[in-house]
N, CA, C and O atoms as a GROMACS GRO file, in nm:
protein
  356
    1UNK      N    1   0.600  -0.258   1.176
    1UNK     CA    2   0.499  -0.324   1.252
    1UNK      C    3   0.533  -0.472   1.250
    1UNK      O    4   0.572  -0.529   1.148
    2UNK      N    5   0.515  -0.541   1.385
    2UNK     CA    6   0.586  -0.648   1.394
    2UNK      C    7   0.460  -0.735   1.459
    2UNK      O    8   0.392  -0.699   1.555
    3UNK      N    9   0.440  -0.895   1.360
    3UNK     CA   10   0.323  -0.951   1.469
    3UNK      C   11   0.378  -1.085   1.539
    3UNK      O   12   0.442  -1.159   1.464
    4UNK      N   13   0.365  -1.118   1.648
    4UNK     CA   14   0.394  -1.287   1.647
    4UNK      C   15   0.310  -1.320   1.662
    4UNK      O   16   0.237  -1.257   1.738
    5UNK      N   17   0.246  -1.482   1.580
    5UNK     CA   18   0.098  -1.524   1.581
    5UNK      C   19   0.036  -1.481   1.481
    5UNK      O   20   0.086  -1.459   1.372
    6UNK      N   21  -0.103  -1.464   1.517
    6UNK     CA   22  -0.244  -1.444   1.437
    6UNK      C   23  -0.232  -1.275   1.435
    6UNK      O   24  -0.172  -1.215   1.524
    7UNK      N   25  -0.294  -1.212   1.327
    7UNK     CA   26  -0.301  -1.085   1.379
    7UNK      C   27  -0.431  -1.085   1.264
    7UNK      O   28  -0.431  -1.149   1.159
    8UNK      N   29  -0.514  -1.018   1.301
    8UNK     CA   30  -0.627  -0.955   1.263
    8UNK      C   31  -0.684  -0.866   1.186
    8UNK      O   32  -0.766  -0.817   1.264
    9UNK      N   33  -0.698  -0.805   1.078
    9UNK     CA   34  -0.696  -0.669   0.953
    9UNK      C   35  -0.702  -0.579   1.077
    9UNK      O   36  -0.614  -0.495   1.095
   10UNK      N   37  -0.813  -0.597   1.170
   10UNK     CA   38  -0.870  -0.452   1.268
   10UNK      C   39  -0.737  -0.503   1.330
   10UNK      O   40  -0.670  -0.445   1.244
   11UNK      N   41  -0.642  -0.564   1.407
   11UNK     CA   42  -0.520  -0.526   1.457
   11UNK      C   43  -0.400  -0.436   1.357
   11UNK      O   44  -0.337  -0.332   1.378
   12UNK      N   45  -0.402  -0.499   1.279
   12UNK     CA   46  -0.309  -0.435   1.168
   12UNK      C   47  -0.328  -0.261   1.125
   12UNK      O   48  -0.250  -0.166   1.112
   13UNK      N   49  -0.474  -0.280   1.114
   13UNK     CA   50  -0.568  -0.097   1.152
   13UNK      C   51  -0.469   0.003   1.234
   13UNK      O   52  -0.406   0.101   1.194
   14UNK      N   53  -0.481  -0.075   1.403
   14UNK     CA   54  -0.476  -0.024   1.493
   14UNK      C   55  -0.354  -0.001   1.500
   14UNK      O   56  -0.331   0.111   1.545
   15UNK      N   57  -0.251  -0.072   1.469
   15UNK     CA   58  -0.139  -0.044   1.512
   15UNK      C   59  -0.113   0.013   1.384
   15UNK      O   60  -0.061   0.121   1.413
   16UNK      N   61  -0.120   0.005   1.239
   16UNK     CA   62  -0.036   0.120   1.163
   16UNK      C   63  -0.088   0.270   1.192
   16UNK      O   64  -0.013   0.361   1.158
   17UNK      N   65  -0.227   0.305   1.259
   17UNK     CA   66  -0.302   0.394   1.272
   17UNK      C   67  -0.218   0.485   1.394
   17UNK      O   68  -0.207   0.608   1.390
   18UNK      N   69  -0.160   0.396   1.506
   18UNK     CA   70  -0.078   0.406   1.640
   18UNK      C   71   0.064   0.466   1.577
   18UNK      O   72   0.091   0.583   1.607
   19UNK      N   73   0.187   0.370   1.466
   19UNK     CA   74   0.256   0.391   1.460
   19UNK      C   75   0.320   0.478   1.330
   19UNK      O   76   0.432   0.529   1.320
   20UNK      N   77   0.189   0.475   1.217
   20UNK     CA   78   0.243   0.589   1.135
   20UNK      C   79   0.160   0.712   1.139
   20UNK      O   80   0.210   0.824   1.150
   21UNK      N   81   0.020   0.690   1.128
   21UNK     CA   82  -0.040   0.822   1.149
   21UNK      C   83  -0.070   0.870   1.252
   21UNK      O   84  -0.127   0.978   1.264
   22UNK      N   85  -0.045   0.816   1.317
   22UNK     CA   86  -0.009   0.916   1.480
   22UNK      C   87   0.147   0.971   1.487
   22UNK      O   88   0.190   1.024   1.588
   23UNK      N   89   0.213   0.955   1.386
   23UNK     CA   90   0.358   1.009   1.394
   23UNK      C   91   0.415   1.129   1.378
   23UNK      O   92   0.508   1.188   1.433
   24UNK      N   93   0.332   1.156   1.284
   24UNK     CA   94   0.355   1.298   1.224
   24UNK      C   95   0.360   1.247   1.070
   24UNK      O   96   0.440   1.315   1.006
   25UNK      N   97   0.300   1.152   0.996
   25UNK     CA   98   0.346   1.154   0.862
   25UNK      C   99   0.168   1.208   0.839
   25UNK      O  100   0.068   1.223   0.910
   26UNK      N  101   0.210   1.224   0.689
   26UNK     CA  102   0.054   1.292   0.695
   26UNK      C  103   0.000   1.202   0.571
   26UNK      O  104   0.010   1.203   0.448
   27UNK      N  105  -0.058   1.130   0.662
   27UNK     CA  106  -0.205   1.070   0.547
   27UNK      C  107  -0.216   1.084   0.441
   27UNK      O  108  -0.179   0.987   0.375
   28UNK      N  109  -0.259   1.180   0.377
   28UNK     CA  110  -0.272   1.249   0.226
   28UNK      C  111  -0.135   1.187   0.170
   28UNK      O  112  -0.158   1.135   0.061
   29UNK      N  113   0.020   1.174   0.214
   29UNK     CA  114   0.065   1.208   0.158
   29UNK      C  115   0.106   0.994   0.092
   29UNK      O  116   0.188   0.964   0.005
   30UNK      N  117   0.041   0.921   0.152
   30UNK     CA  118   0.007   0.782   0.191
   30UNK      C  119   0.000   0.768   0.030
   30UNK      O  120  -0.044   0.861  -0.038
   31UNK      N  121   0.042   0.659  -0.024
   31UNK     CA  122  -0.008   0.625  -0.180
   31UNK      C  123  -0.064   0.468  -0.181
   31UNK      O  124  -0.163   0.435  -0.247
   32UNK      N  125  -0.014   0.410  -0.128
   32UNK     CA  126  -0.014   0.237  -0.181
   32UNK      C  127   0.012   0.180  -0.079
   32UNK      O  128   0.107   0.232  -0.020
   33UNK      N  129  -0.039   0.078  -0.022
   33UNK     CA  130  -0.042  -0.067   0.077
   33UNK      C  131   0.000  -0.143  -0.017
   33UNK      O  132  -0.033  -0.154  -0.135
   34UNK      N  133   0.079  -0.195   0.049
   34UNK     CA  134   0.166  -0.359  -0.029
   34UNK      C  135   0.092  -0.436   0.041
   34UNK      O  136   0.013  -0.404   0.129
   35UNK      N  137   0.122  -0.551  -0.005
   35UNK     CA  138   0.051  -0.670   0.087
   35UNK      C  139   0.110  -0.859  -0.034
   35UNK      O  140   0.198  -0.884  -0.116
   36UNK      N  141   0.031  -0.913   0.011
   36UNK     CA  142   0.124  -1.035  -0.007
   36UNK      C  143  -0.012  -1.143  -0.031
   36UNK      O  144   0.014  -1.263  -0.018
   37UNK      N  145  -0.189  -1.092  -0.072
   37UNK     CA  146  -0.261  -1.117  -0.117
   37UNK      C  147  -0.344  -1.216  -0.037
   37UNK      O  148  -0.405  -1.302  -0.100
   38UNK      N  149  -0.351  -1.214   0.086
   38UNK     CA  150  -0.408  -1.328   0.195
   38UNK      C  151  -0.531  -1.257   0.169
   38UNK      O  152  -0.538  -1.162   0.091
   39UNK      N  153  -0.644  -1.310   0.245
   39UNK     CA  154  -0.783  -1.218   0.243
   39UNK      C  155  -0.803  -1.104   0.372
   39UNK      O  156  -0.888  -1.015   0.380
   40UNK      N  157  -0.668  -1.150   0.494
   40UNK     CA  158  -0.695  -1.038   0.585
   40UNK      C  159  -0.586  -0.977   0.499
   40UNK      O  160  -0.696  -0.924   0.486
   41UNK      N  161  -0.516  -0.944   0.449
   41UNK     CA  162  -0.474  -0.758   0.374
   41UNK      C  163  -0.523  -0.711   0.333
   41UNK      O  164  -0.502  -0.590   0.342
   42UNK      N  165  -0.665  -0.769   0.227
   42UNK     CA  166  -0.768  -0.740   0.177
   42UNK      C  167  -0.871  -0.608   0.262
   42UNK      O  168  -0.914  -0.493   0.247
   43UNK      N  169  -0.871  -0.701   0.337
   43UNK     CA  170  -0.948  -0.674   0.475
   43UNK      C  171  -0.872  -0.554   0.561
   43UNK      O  172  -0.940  -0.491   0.643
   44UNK      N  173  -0.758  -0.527   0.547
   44UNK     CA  174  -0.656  -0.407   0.586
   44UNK      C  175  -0.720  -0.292   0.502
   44UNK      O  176  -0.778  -0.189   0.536
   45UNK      N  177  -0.677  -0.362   0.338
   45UNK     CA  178  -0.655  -0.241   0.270
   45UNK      C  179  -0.833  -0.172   0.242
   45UNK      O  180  -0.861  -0.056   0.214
   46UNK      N  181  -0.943  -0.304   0.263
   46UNK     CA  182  -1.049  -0.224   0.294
   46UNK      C  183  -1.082  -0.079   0.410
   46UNK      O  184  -1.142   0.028   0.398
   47UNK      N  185  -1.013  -0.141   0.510
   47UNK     CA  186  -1.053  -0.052   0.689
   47UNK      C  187  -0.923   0.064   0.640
   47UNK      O  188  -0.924   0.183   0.671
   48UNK      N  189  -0.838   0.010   0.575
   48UNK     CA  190  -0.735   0.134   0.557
   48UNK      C  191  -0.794   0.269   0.475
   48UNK      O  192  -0.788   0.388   0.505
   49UNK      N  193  -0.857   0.196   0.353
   49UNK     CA  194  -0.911   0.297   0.260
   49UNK      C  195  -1.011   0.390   0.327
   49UNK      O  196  -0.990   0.510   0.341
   50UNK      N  197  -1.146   0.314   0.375
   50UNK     CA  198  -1.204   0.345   0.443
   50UNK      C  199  -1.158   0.538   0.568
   50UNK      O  200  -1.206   0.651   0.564
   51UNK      N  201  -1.042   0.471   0.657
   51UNK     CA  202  -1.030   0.504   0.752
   51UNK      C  203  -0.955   0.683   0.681
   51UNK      O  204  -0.972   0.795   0.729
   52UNK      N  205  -0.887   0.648   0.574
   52UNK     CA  206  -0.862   0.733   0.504
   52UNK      C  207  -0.952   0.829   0.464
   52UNK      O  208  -0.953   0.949   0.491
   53UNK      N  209  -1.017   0.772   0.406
   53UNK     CA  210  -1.098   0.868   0.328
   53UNK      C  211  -1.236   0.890   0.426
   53UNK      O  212  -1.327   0.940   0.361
   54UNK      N  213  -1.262   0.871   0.526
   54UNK     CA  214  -1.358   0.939   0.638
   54UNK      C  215  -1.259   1.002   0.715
   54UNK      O  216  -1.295   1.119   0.731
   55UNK      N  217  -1.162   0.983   0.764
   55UNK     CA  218  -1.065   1.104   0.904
   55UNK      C  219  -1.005   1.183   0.816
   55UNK      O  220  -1.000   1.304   0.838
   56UNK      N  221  -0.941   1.121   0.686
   56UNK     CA  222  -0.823   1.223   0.593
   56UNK      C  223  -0.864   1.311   0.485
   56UNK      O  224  -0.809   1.416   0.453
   57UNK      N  225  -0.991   1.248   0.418
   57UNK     CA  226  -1.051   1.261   0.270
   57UNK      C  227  -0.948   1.275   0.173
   57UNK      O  228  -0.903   1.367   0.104
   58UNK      N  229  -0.919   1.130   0.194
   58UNK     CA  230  -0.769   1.104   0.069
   58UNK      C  231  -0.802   0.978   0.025
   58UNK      O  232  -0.921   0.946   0.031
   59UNK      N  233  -0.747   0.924  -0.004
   59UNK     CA  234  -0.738   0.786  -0.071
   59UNK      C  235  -0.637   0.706  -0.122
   59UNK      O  236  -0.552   0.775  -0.180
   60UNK      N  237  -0.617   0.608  -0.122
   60UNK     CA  238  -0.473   0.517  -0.162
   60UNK      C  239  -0.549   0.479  -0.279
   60UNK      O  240  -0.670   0.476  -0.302
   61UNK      N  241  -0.413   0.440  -0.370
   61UNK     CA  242  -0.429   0.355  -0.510
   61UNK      C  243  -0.435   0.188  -0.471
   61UNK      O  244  -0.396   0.117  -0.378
   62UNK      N  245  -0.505   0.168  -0.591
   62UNK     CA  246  -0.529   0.033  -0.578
   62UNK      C  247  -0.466  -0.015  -0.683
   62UNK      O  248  -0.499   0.008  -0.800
   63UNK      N  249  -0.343  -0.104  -0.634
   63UNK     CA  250  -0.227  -0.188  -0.774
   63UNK      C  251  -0.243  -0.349  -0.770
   63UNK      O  252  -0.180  -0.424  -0.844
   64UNK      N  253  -0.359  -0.402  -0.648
   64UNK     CA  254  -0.347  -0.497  -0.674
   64UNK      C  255  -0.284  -0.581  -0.570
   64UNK      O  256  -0.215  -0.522  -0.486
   65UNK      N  257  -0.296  -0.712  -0.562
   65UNK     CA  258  -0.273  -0.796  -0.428
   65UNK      C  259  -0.106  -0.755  -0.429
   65UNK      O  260  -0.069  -0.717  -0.317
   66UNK      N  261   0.003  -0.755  -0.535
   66UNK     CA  262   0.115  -0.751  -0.559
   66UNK      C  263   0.176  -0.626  -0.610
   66UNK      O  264   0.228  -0.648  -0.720
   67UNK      N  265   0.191  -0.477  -0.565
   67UNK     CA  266   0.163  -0.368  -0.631
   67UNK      C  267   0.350  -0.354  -0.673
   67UNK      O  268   0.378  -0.285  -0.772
   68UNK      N  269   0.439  -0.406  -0.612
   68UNK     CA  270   0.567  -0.370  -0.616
   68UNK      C  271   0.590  -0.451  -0.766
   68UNK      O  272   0.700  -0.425  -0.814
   69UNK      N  273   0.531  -0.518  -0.826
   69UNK     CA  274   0.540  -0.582  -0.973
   69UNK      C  275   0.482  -0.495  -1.048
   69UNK      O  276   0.538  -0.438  -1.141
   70UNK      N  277   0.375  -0.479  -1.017
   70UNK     CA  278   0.291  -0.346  -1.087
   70UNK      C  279   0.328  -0.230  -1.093
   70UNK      O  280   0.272  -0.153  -1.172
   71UNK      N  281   0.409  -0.196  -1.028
   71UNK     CA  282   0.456  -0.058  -1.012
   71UNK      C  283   0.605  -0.073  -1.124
   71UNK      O  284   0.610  -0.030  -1.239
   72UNK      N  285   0.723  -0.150  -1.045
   72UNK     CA  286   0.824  -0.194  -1.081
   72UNK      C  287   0.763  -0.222  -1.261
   72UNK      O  288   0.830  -0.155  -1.339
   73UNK      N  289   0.695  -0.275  -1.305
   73UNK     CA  290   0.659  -0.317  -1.491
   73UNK      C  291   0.640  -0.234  -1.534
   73UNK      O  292   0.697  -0.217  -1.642
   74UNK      N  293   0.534  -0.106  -1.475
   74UNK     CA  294   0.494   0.038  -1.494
   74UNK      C  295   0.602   0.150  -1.542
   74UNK      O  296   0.580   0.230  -1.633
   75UNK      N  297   0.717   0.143  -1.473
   75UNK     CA  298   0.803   0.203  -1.457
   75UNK      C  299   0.916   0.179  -1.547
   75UNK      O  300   0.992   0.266  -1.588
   76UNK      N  301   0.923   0.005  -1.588
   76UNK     CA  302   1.018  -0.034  -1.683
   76UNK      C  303   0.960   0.011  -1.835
   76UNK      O  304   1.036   0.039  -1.927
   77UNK      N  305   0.834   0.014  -1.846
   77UNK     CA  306   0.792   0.003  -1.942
   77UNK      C  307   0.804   0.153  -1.985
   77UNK      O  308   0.823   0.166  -2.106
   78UNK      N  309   0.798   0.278  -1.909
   78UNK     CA  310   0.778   0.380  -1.944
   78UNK      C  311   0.935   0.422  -1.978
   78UNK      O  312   0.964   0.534  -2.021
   79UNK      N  313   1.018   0.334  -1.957
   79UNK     CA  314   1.159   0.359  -1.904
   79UNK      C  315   1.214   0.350  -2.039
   79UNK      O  316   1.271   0.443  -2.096
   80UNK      N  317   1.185   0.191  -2.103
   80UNK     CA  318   1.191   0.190  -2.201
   80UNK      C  319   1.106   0.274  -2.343
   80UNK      O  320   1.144   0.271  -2.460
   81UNK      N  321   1.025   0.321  -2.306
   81UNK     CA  322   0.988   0.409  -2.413
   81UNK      C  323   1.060   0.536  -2.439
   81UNK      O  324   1.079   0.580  -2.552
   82UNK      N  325   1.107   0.602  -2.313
   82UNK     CA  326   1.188   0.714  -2.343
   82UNK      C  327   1.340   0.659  -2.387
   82UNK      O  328   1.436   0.729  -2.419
   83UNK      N  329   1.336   0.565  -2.381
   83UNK     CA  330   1.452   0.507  -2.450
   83UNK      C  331   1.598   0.518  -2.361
   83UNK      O  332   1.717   0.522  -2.394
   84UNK      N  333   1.514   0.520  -2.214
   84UNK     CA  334   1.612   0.532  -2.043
   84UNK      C  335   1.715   0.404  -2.026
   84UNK      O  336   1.832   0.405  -1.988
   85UNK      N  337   1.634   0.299  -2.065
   85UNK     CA  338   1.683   0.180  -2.062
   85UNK      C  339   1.676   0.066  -2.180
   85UNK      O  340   1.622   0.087  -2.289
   86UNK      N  341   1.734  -0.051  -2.144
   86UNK     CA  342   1.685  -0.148  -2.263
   86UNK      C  343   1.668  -0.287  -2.209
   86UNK      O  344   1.727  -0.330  -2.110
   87UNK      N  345   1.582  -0.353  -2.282
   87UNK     CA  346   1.503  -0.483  -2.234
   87UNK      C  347   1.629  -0.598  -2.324
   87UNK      O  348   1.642  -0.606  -2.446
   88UNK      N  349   1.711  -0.680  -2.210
   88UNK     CA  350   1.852  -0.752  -2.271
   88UNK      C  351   1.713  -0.865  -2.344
   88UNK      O  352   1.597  -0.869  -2.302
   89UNK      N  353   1.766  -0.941  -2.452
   89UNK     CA  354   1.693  -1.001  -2.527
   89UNK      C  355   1.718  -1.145  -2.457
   89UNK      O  356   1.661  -1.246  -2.500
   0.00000   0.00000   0.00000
């Protein structure tokens, strides 16, 4: 999804609504919105959740304005417990 200019949470709606779930991907199978913490992604990931869970009855996780850190720390951390990897000192 590509904007030039201003774009709007309800534009951002409309067109991921146009270009992924009108595609054939299936909703349910949706986990996490990234975003980059402005107050319209906010405002996305509100109308997103929303739109989800009234047309799909699913729901996305919530990781936070920055989820690819959250996820990515999540993952190191568990990584290192099984003893997958190691944290260079």
């Amino acid at each position: 999804m590509k904007f030039l200019g201003h774009a709007t949470a309800v534009d951002m709606l409309e067109h991921l609504s146009h270009a992924v779930l009108s595609s054939g991907l299936k909703p349910a199978e949706m986990v996490q919105i990234s975003m980059d913490g402005p107050s319209v992604n906010w405002k996305f990931y509100k109308l997103i959740k929303e739109k989800l869970s009234n047309d799909y009855d699913t729901k996305v996780l919530n990781v936070g304005s920055c989820g690819l850190h959250t996820v990515h720390n999540s993952f190191k951390t568990g990584a290192v417990a099984f003893g997958r990897c190691k944290i260079k000192s």
